[in-house]
C-alpha atoms as one frame of an Amber mdcrd trajectory, in Angstrom:
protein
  -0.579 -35.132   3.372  -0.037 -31.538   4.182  -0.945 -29.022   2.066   1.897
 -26.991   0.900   1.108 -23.525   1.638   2.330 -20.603  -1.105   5.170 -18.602
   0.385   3.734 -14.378  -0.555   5.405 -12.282  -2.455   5.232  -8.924  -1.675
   6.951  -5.526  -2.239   6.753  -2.694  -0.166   5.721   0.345  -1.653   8.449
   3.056  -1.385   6.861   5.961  -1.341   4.805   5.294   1.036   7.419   3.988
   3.367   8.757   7.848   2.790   5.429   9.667   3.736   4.667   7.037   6.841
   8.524   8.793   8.078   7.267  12.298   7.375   3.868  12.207   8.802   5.243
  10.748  12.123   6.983  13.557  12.978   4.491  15.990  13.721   3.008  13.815
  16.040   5.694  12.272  17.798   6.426  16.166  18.501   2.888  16.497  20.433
   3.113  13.428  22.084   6.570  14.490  23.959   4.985  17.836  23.904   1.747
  16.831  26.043   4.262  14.862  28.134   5.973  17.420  29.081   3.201  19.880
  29.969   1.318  16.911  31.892   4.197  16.499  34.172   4.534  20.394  34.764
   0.727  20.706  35.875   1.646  17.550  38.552   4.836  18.492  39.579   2.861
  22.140  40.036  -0.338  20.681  41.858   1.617  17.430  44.190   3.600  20.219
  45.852   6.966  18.358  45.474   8.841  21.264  44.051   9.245  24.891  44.664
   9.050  25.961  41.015   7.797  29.428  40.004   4.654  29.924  37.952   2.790
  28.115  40.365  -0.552  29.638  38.894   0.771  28.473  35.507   1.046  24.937
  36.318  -2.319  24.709  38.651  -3.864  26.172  34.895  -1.995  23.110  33.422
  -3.327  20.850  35.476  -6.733  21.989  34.977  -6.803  21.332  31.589  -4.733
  17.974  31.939  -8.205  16.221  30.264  -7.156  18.319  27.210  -3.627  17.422
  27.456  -4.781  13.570  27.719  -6.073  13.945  24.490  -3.329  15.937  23.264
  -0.961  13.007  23.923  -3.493  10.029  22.971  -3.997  11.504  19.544  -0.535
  12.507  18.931   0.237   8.682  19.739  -2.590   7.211  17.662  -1.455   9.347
  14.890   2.085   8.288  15.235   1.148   4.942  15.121  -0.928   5.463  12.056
   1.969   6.769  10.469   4.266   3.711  11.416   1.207   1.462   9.735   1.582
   3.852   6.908   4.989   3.260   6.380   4.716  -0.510   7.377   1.824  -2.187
   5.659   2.035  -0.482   2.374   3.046  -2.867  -0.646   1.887  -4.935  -3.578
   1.361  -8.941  -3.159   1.495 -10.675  -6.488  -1.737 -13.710  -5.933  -2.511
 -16.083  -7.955  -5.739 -14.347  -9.825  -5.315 -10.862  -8.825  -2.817  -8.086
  -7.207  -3.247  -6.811  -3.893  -2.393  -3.183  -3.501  -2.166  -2.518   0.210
  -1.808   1.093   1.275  -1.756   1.397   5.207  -5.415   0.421   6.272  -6.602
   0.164   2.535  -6.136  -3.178   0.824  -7.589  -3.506  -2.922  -7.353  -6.442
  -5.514  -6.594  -5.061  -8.824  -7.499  -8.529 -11.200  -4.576  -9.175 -13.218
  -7.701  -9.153 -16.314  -7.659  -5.444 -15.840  -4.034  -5.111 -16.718  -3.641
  -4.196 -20.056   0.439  -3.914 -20.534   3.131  -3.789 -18.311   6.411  -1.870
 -18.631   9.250  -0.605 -16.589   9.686   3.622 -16.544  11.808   5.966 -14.775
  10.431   7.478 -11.948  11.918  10.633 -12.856  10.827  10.991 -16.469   7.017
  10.364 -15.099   7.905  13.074 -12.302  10.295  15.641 -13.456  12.166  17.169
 -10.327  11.506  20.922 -12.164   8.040  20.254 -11.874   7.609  19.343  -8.700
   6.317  21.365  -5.313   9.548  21.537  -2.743   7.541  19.786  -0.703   6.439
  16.850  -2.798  10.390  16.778  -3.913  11.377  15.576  -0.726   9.380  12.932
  -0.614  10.573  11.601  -3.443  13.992  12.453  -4.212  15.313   9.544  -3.068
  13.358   7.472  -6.136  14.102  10.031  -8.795  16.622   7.981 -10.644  15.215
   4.693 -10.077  12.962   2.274 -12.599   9.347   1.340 -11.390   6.533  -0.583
 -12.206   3.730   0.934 -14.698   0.709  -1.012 -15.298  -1.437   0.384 -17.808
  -4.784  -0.250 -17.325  -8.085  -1.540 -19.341 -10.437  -0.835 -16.824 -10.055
   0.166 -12.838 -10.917  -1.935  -9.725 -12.508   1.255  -8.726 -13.681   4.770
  -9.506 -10.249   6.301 -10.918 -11.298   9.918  -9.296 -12.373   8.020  -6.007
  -8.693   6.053  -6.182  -7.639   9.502  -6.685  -8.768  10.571  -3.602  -7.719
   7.281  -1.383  -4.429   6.957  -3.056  -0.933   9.485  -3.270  -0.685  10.965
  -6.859   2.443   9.496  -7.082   0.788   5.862  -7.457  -0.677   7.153 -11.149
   1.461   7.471 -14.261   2.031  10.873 -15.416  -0.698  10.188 -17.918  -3.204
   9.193 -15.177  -4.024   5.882 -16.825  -1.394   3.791 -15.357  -0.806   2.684
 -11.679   2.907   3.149 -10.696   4.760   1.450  -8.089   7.749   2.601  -6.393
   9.419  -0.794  -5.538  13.237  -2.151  -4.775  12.811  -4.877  -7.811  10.823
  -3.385 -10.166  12.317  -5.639 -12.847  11.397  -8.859 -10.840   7.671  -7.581
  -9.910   7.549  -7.074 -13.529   7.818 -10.736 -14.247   6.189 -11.826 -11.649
   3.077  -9.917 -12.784   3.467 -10.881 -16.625   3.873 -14.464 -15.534   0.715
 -14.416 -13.966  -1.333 -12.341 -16.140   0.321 -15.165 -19.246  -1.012 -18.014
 -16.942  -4.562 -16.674 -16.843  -4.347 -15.953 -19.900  -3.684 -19.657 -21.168
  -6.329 -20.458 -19.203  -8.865 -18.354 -20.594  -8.098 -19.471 -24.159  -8.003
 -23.213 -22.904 -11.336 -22.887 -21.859 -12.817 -20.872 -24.658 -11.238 -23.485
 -27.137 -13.121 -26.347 -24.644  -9.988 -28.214 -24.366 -10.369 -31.400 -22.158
  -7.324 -33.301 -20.165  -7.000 -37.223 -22.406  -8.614 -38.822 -19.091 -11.427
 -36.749 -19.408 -11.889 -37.310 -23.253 -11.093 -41.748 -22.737 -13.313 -41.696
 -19.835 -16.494 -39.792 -21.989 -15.413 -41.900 -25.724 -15.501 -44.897 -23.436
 -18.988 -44.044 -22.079 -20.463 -43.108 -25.501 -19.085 -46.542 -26.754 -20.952
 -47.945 -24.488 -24.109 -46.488 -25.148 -23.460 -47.246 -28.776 -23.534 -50.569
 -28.155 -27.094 -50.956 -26.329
C-alpha cells in the first residue's frame, strides 16, 4: 500500500515578498543598463553604423569585460531578489517549524515556543516611529494581525538571527519572532495544534503510559513465568 504522503503547509512571509520587489530594482536597472552600453561599444567597433562618438564607443568596447560583469551581477542579483521574494515562508512540520528566508532555512522546534498570540503589526511597529524608508516596506501590513511566538529559548544566537534575519521578523520587545502572513489566525492554530500534540506526547511518556496490547501481551508473559 502506498504511503500517503502529508500535503505542506506553508505561508509565505510578507515582508519579505515586499523587500525581494524592492531589492530587484536596482539591479534590473544595471542589467538593461550594461545592455545598453554593450551594444553601443559593438554597434561602435562592427562598423555597421555611422554614429558619432566613435572614440566613445571603441572605449566601450574596450572595457566590454567590465560591462560583462556589470550585466552578470546585475542579473544574479535580480535573481536573488526574485528567490528573496519567492522562497520566503513558514512550513508548519510535524515536530518543528521551518522558517525559510530566501537561501536560509531554520527549524525553530515547536518545544522552544513558549506562547502564541495574534498582534497588530502596527502596534509592534508604530508608523511615527519608523524610517521613510523602512515605512514603505511595510505600509501595506500596518493594519493587519500577525503571528507572535514568544519564545523560551532560540534555535540560534538571537544577535546572530539578528544579523541573518529583517528586524521586522522580532517583536517589538525582541523576544518574540513575528510573522507577516495572509492567515495569521489559521497559522495560529495550526502551530498550537501541534505544539498541544507534542505536548500530549511528552506527558504520555513521562507518565509511562502503554497502549492495552502492549500491557495484555507483557501480563500475559509474566503469567507465564509465574507459572514455571
Amino acid at each position: 500500500m502506498a504511503k500517503t504522503r502529508r500535503r505542506k503547509i506553508h505561508y509565505s512571509l510578507l515582508v519579505y515578498q515586499s523587500l525581494g520587489r524592492r531589492l530587484r530594482t536596482l539591479p534590473l536597472l544595471t542589467t538593461v543598463a550594461g545592455l545598453l552600453l554593450f551594444a553601443l561599444g559593438w554597434v561602435g567597433h562592427s562598423g555597421t553604423s555611422t554614429i558619432s562618438g566613435a572614440a566613445m564607443t571603441g572605449i566601450l568596447w574596450d572595457k566590454r569585460g567590465l560591462i560583462v560583469v556589470m550585466i552578470a551581477g546585475g542579473l544574479a542579483l535580480y535573481v536573488l531578489a526574485i528567490v528573496i521574494a519567492r522562497m520566503s515562508f513558514v512550513e508548519v512540520k510535524a515536530k518543528a517549524l521551518r522558517v525559510r528566508t530566501g537561501l536560509l532555512a531554520l527549524d525553530v522546534s515547536y518545544r522552544r515556543i513558549k506562547q502564541i498570540r495574534l498582534v497588530q503589526f502596527g502596534v509592534q511597529y508604530p508608523p511615527d516611529d519608523l524610517r521613510a524608508r523602512d515605512l514603505r516596506l511595510v505600509r501595506p501590513f500596518i493594519g493587519i494581525s500577525c503571528t507572535a511566538l514568544d519564545m523560551r529559548s532560540w534555535p540560534l544566537d538571537r544577535r546572530l538571527l539578528k544579523y541573518l534575519w529583517i528586524k521586522f521578523m522580532f517583536g517589538r520587545e525582541g523576544d518574540s519572532i513575528l510573522l507577516v502572513v495572509e492567515d495569521a489566525m489559521r497559522l495560529n492554530q495550526l502551530i498550537d495544534e501541534r505544539v498541544t500534540v507534542l505536548q500530549s506526547q511528552e506527558m504520555i511518556e513521562r507518565r509511562g503510559y502503554k497502549d492495552p496490547i502492549t500491557r495484555a501481551a507483557e501480563k500475559k508473559s509474566s503469567s507465564g513465568r509465574s507459572g514455571l
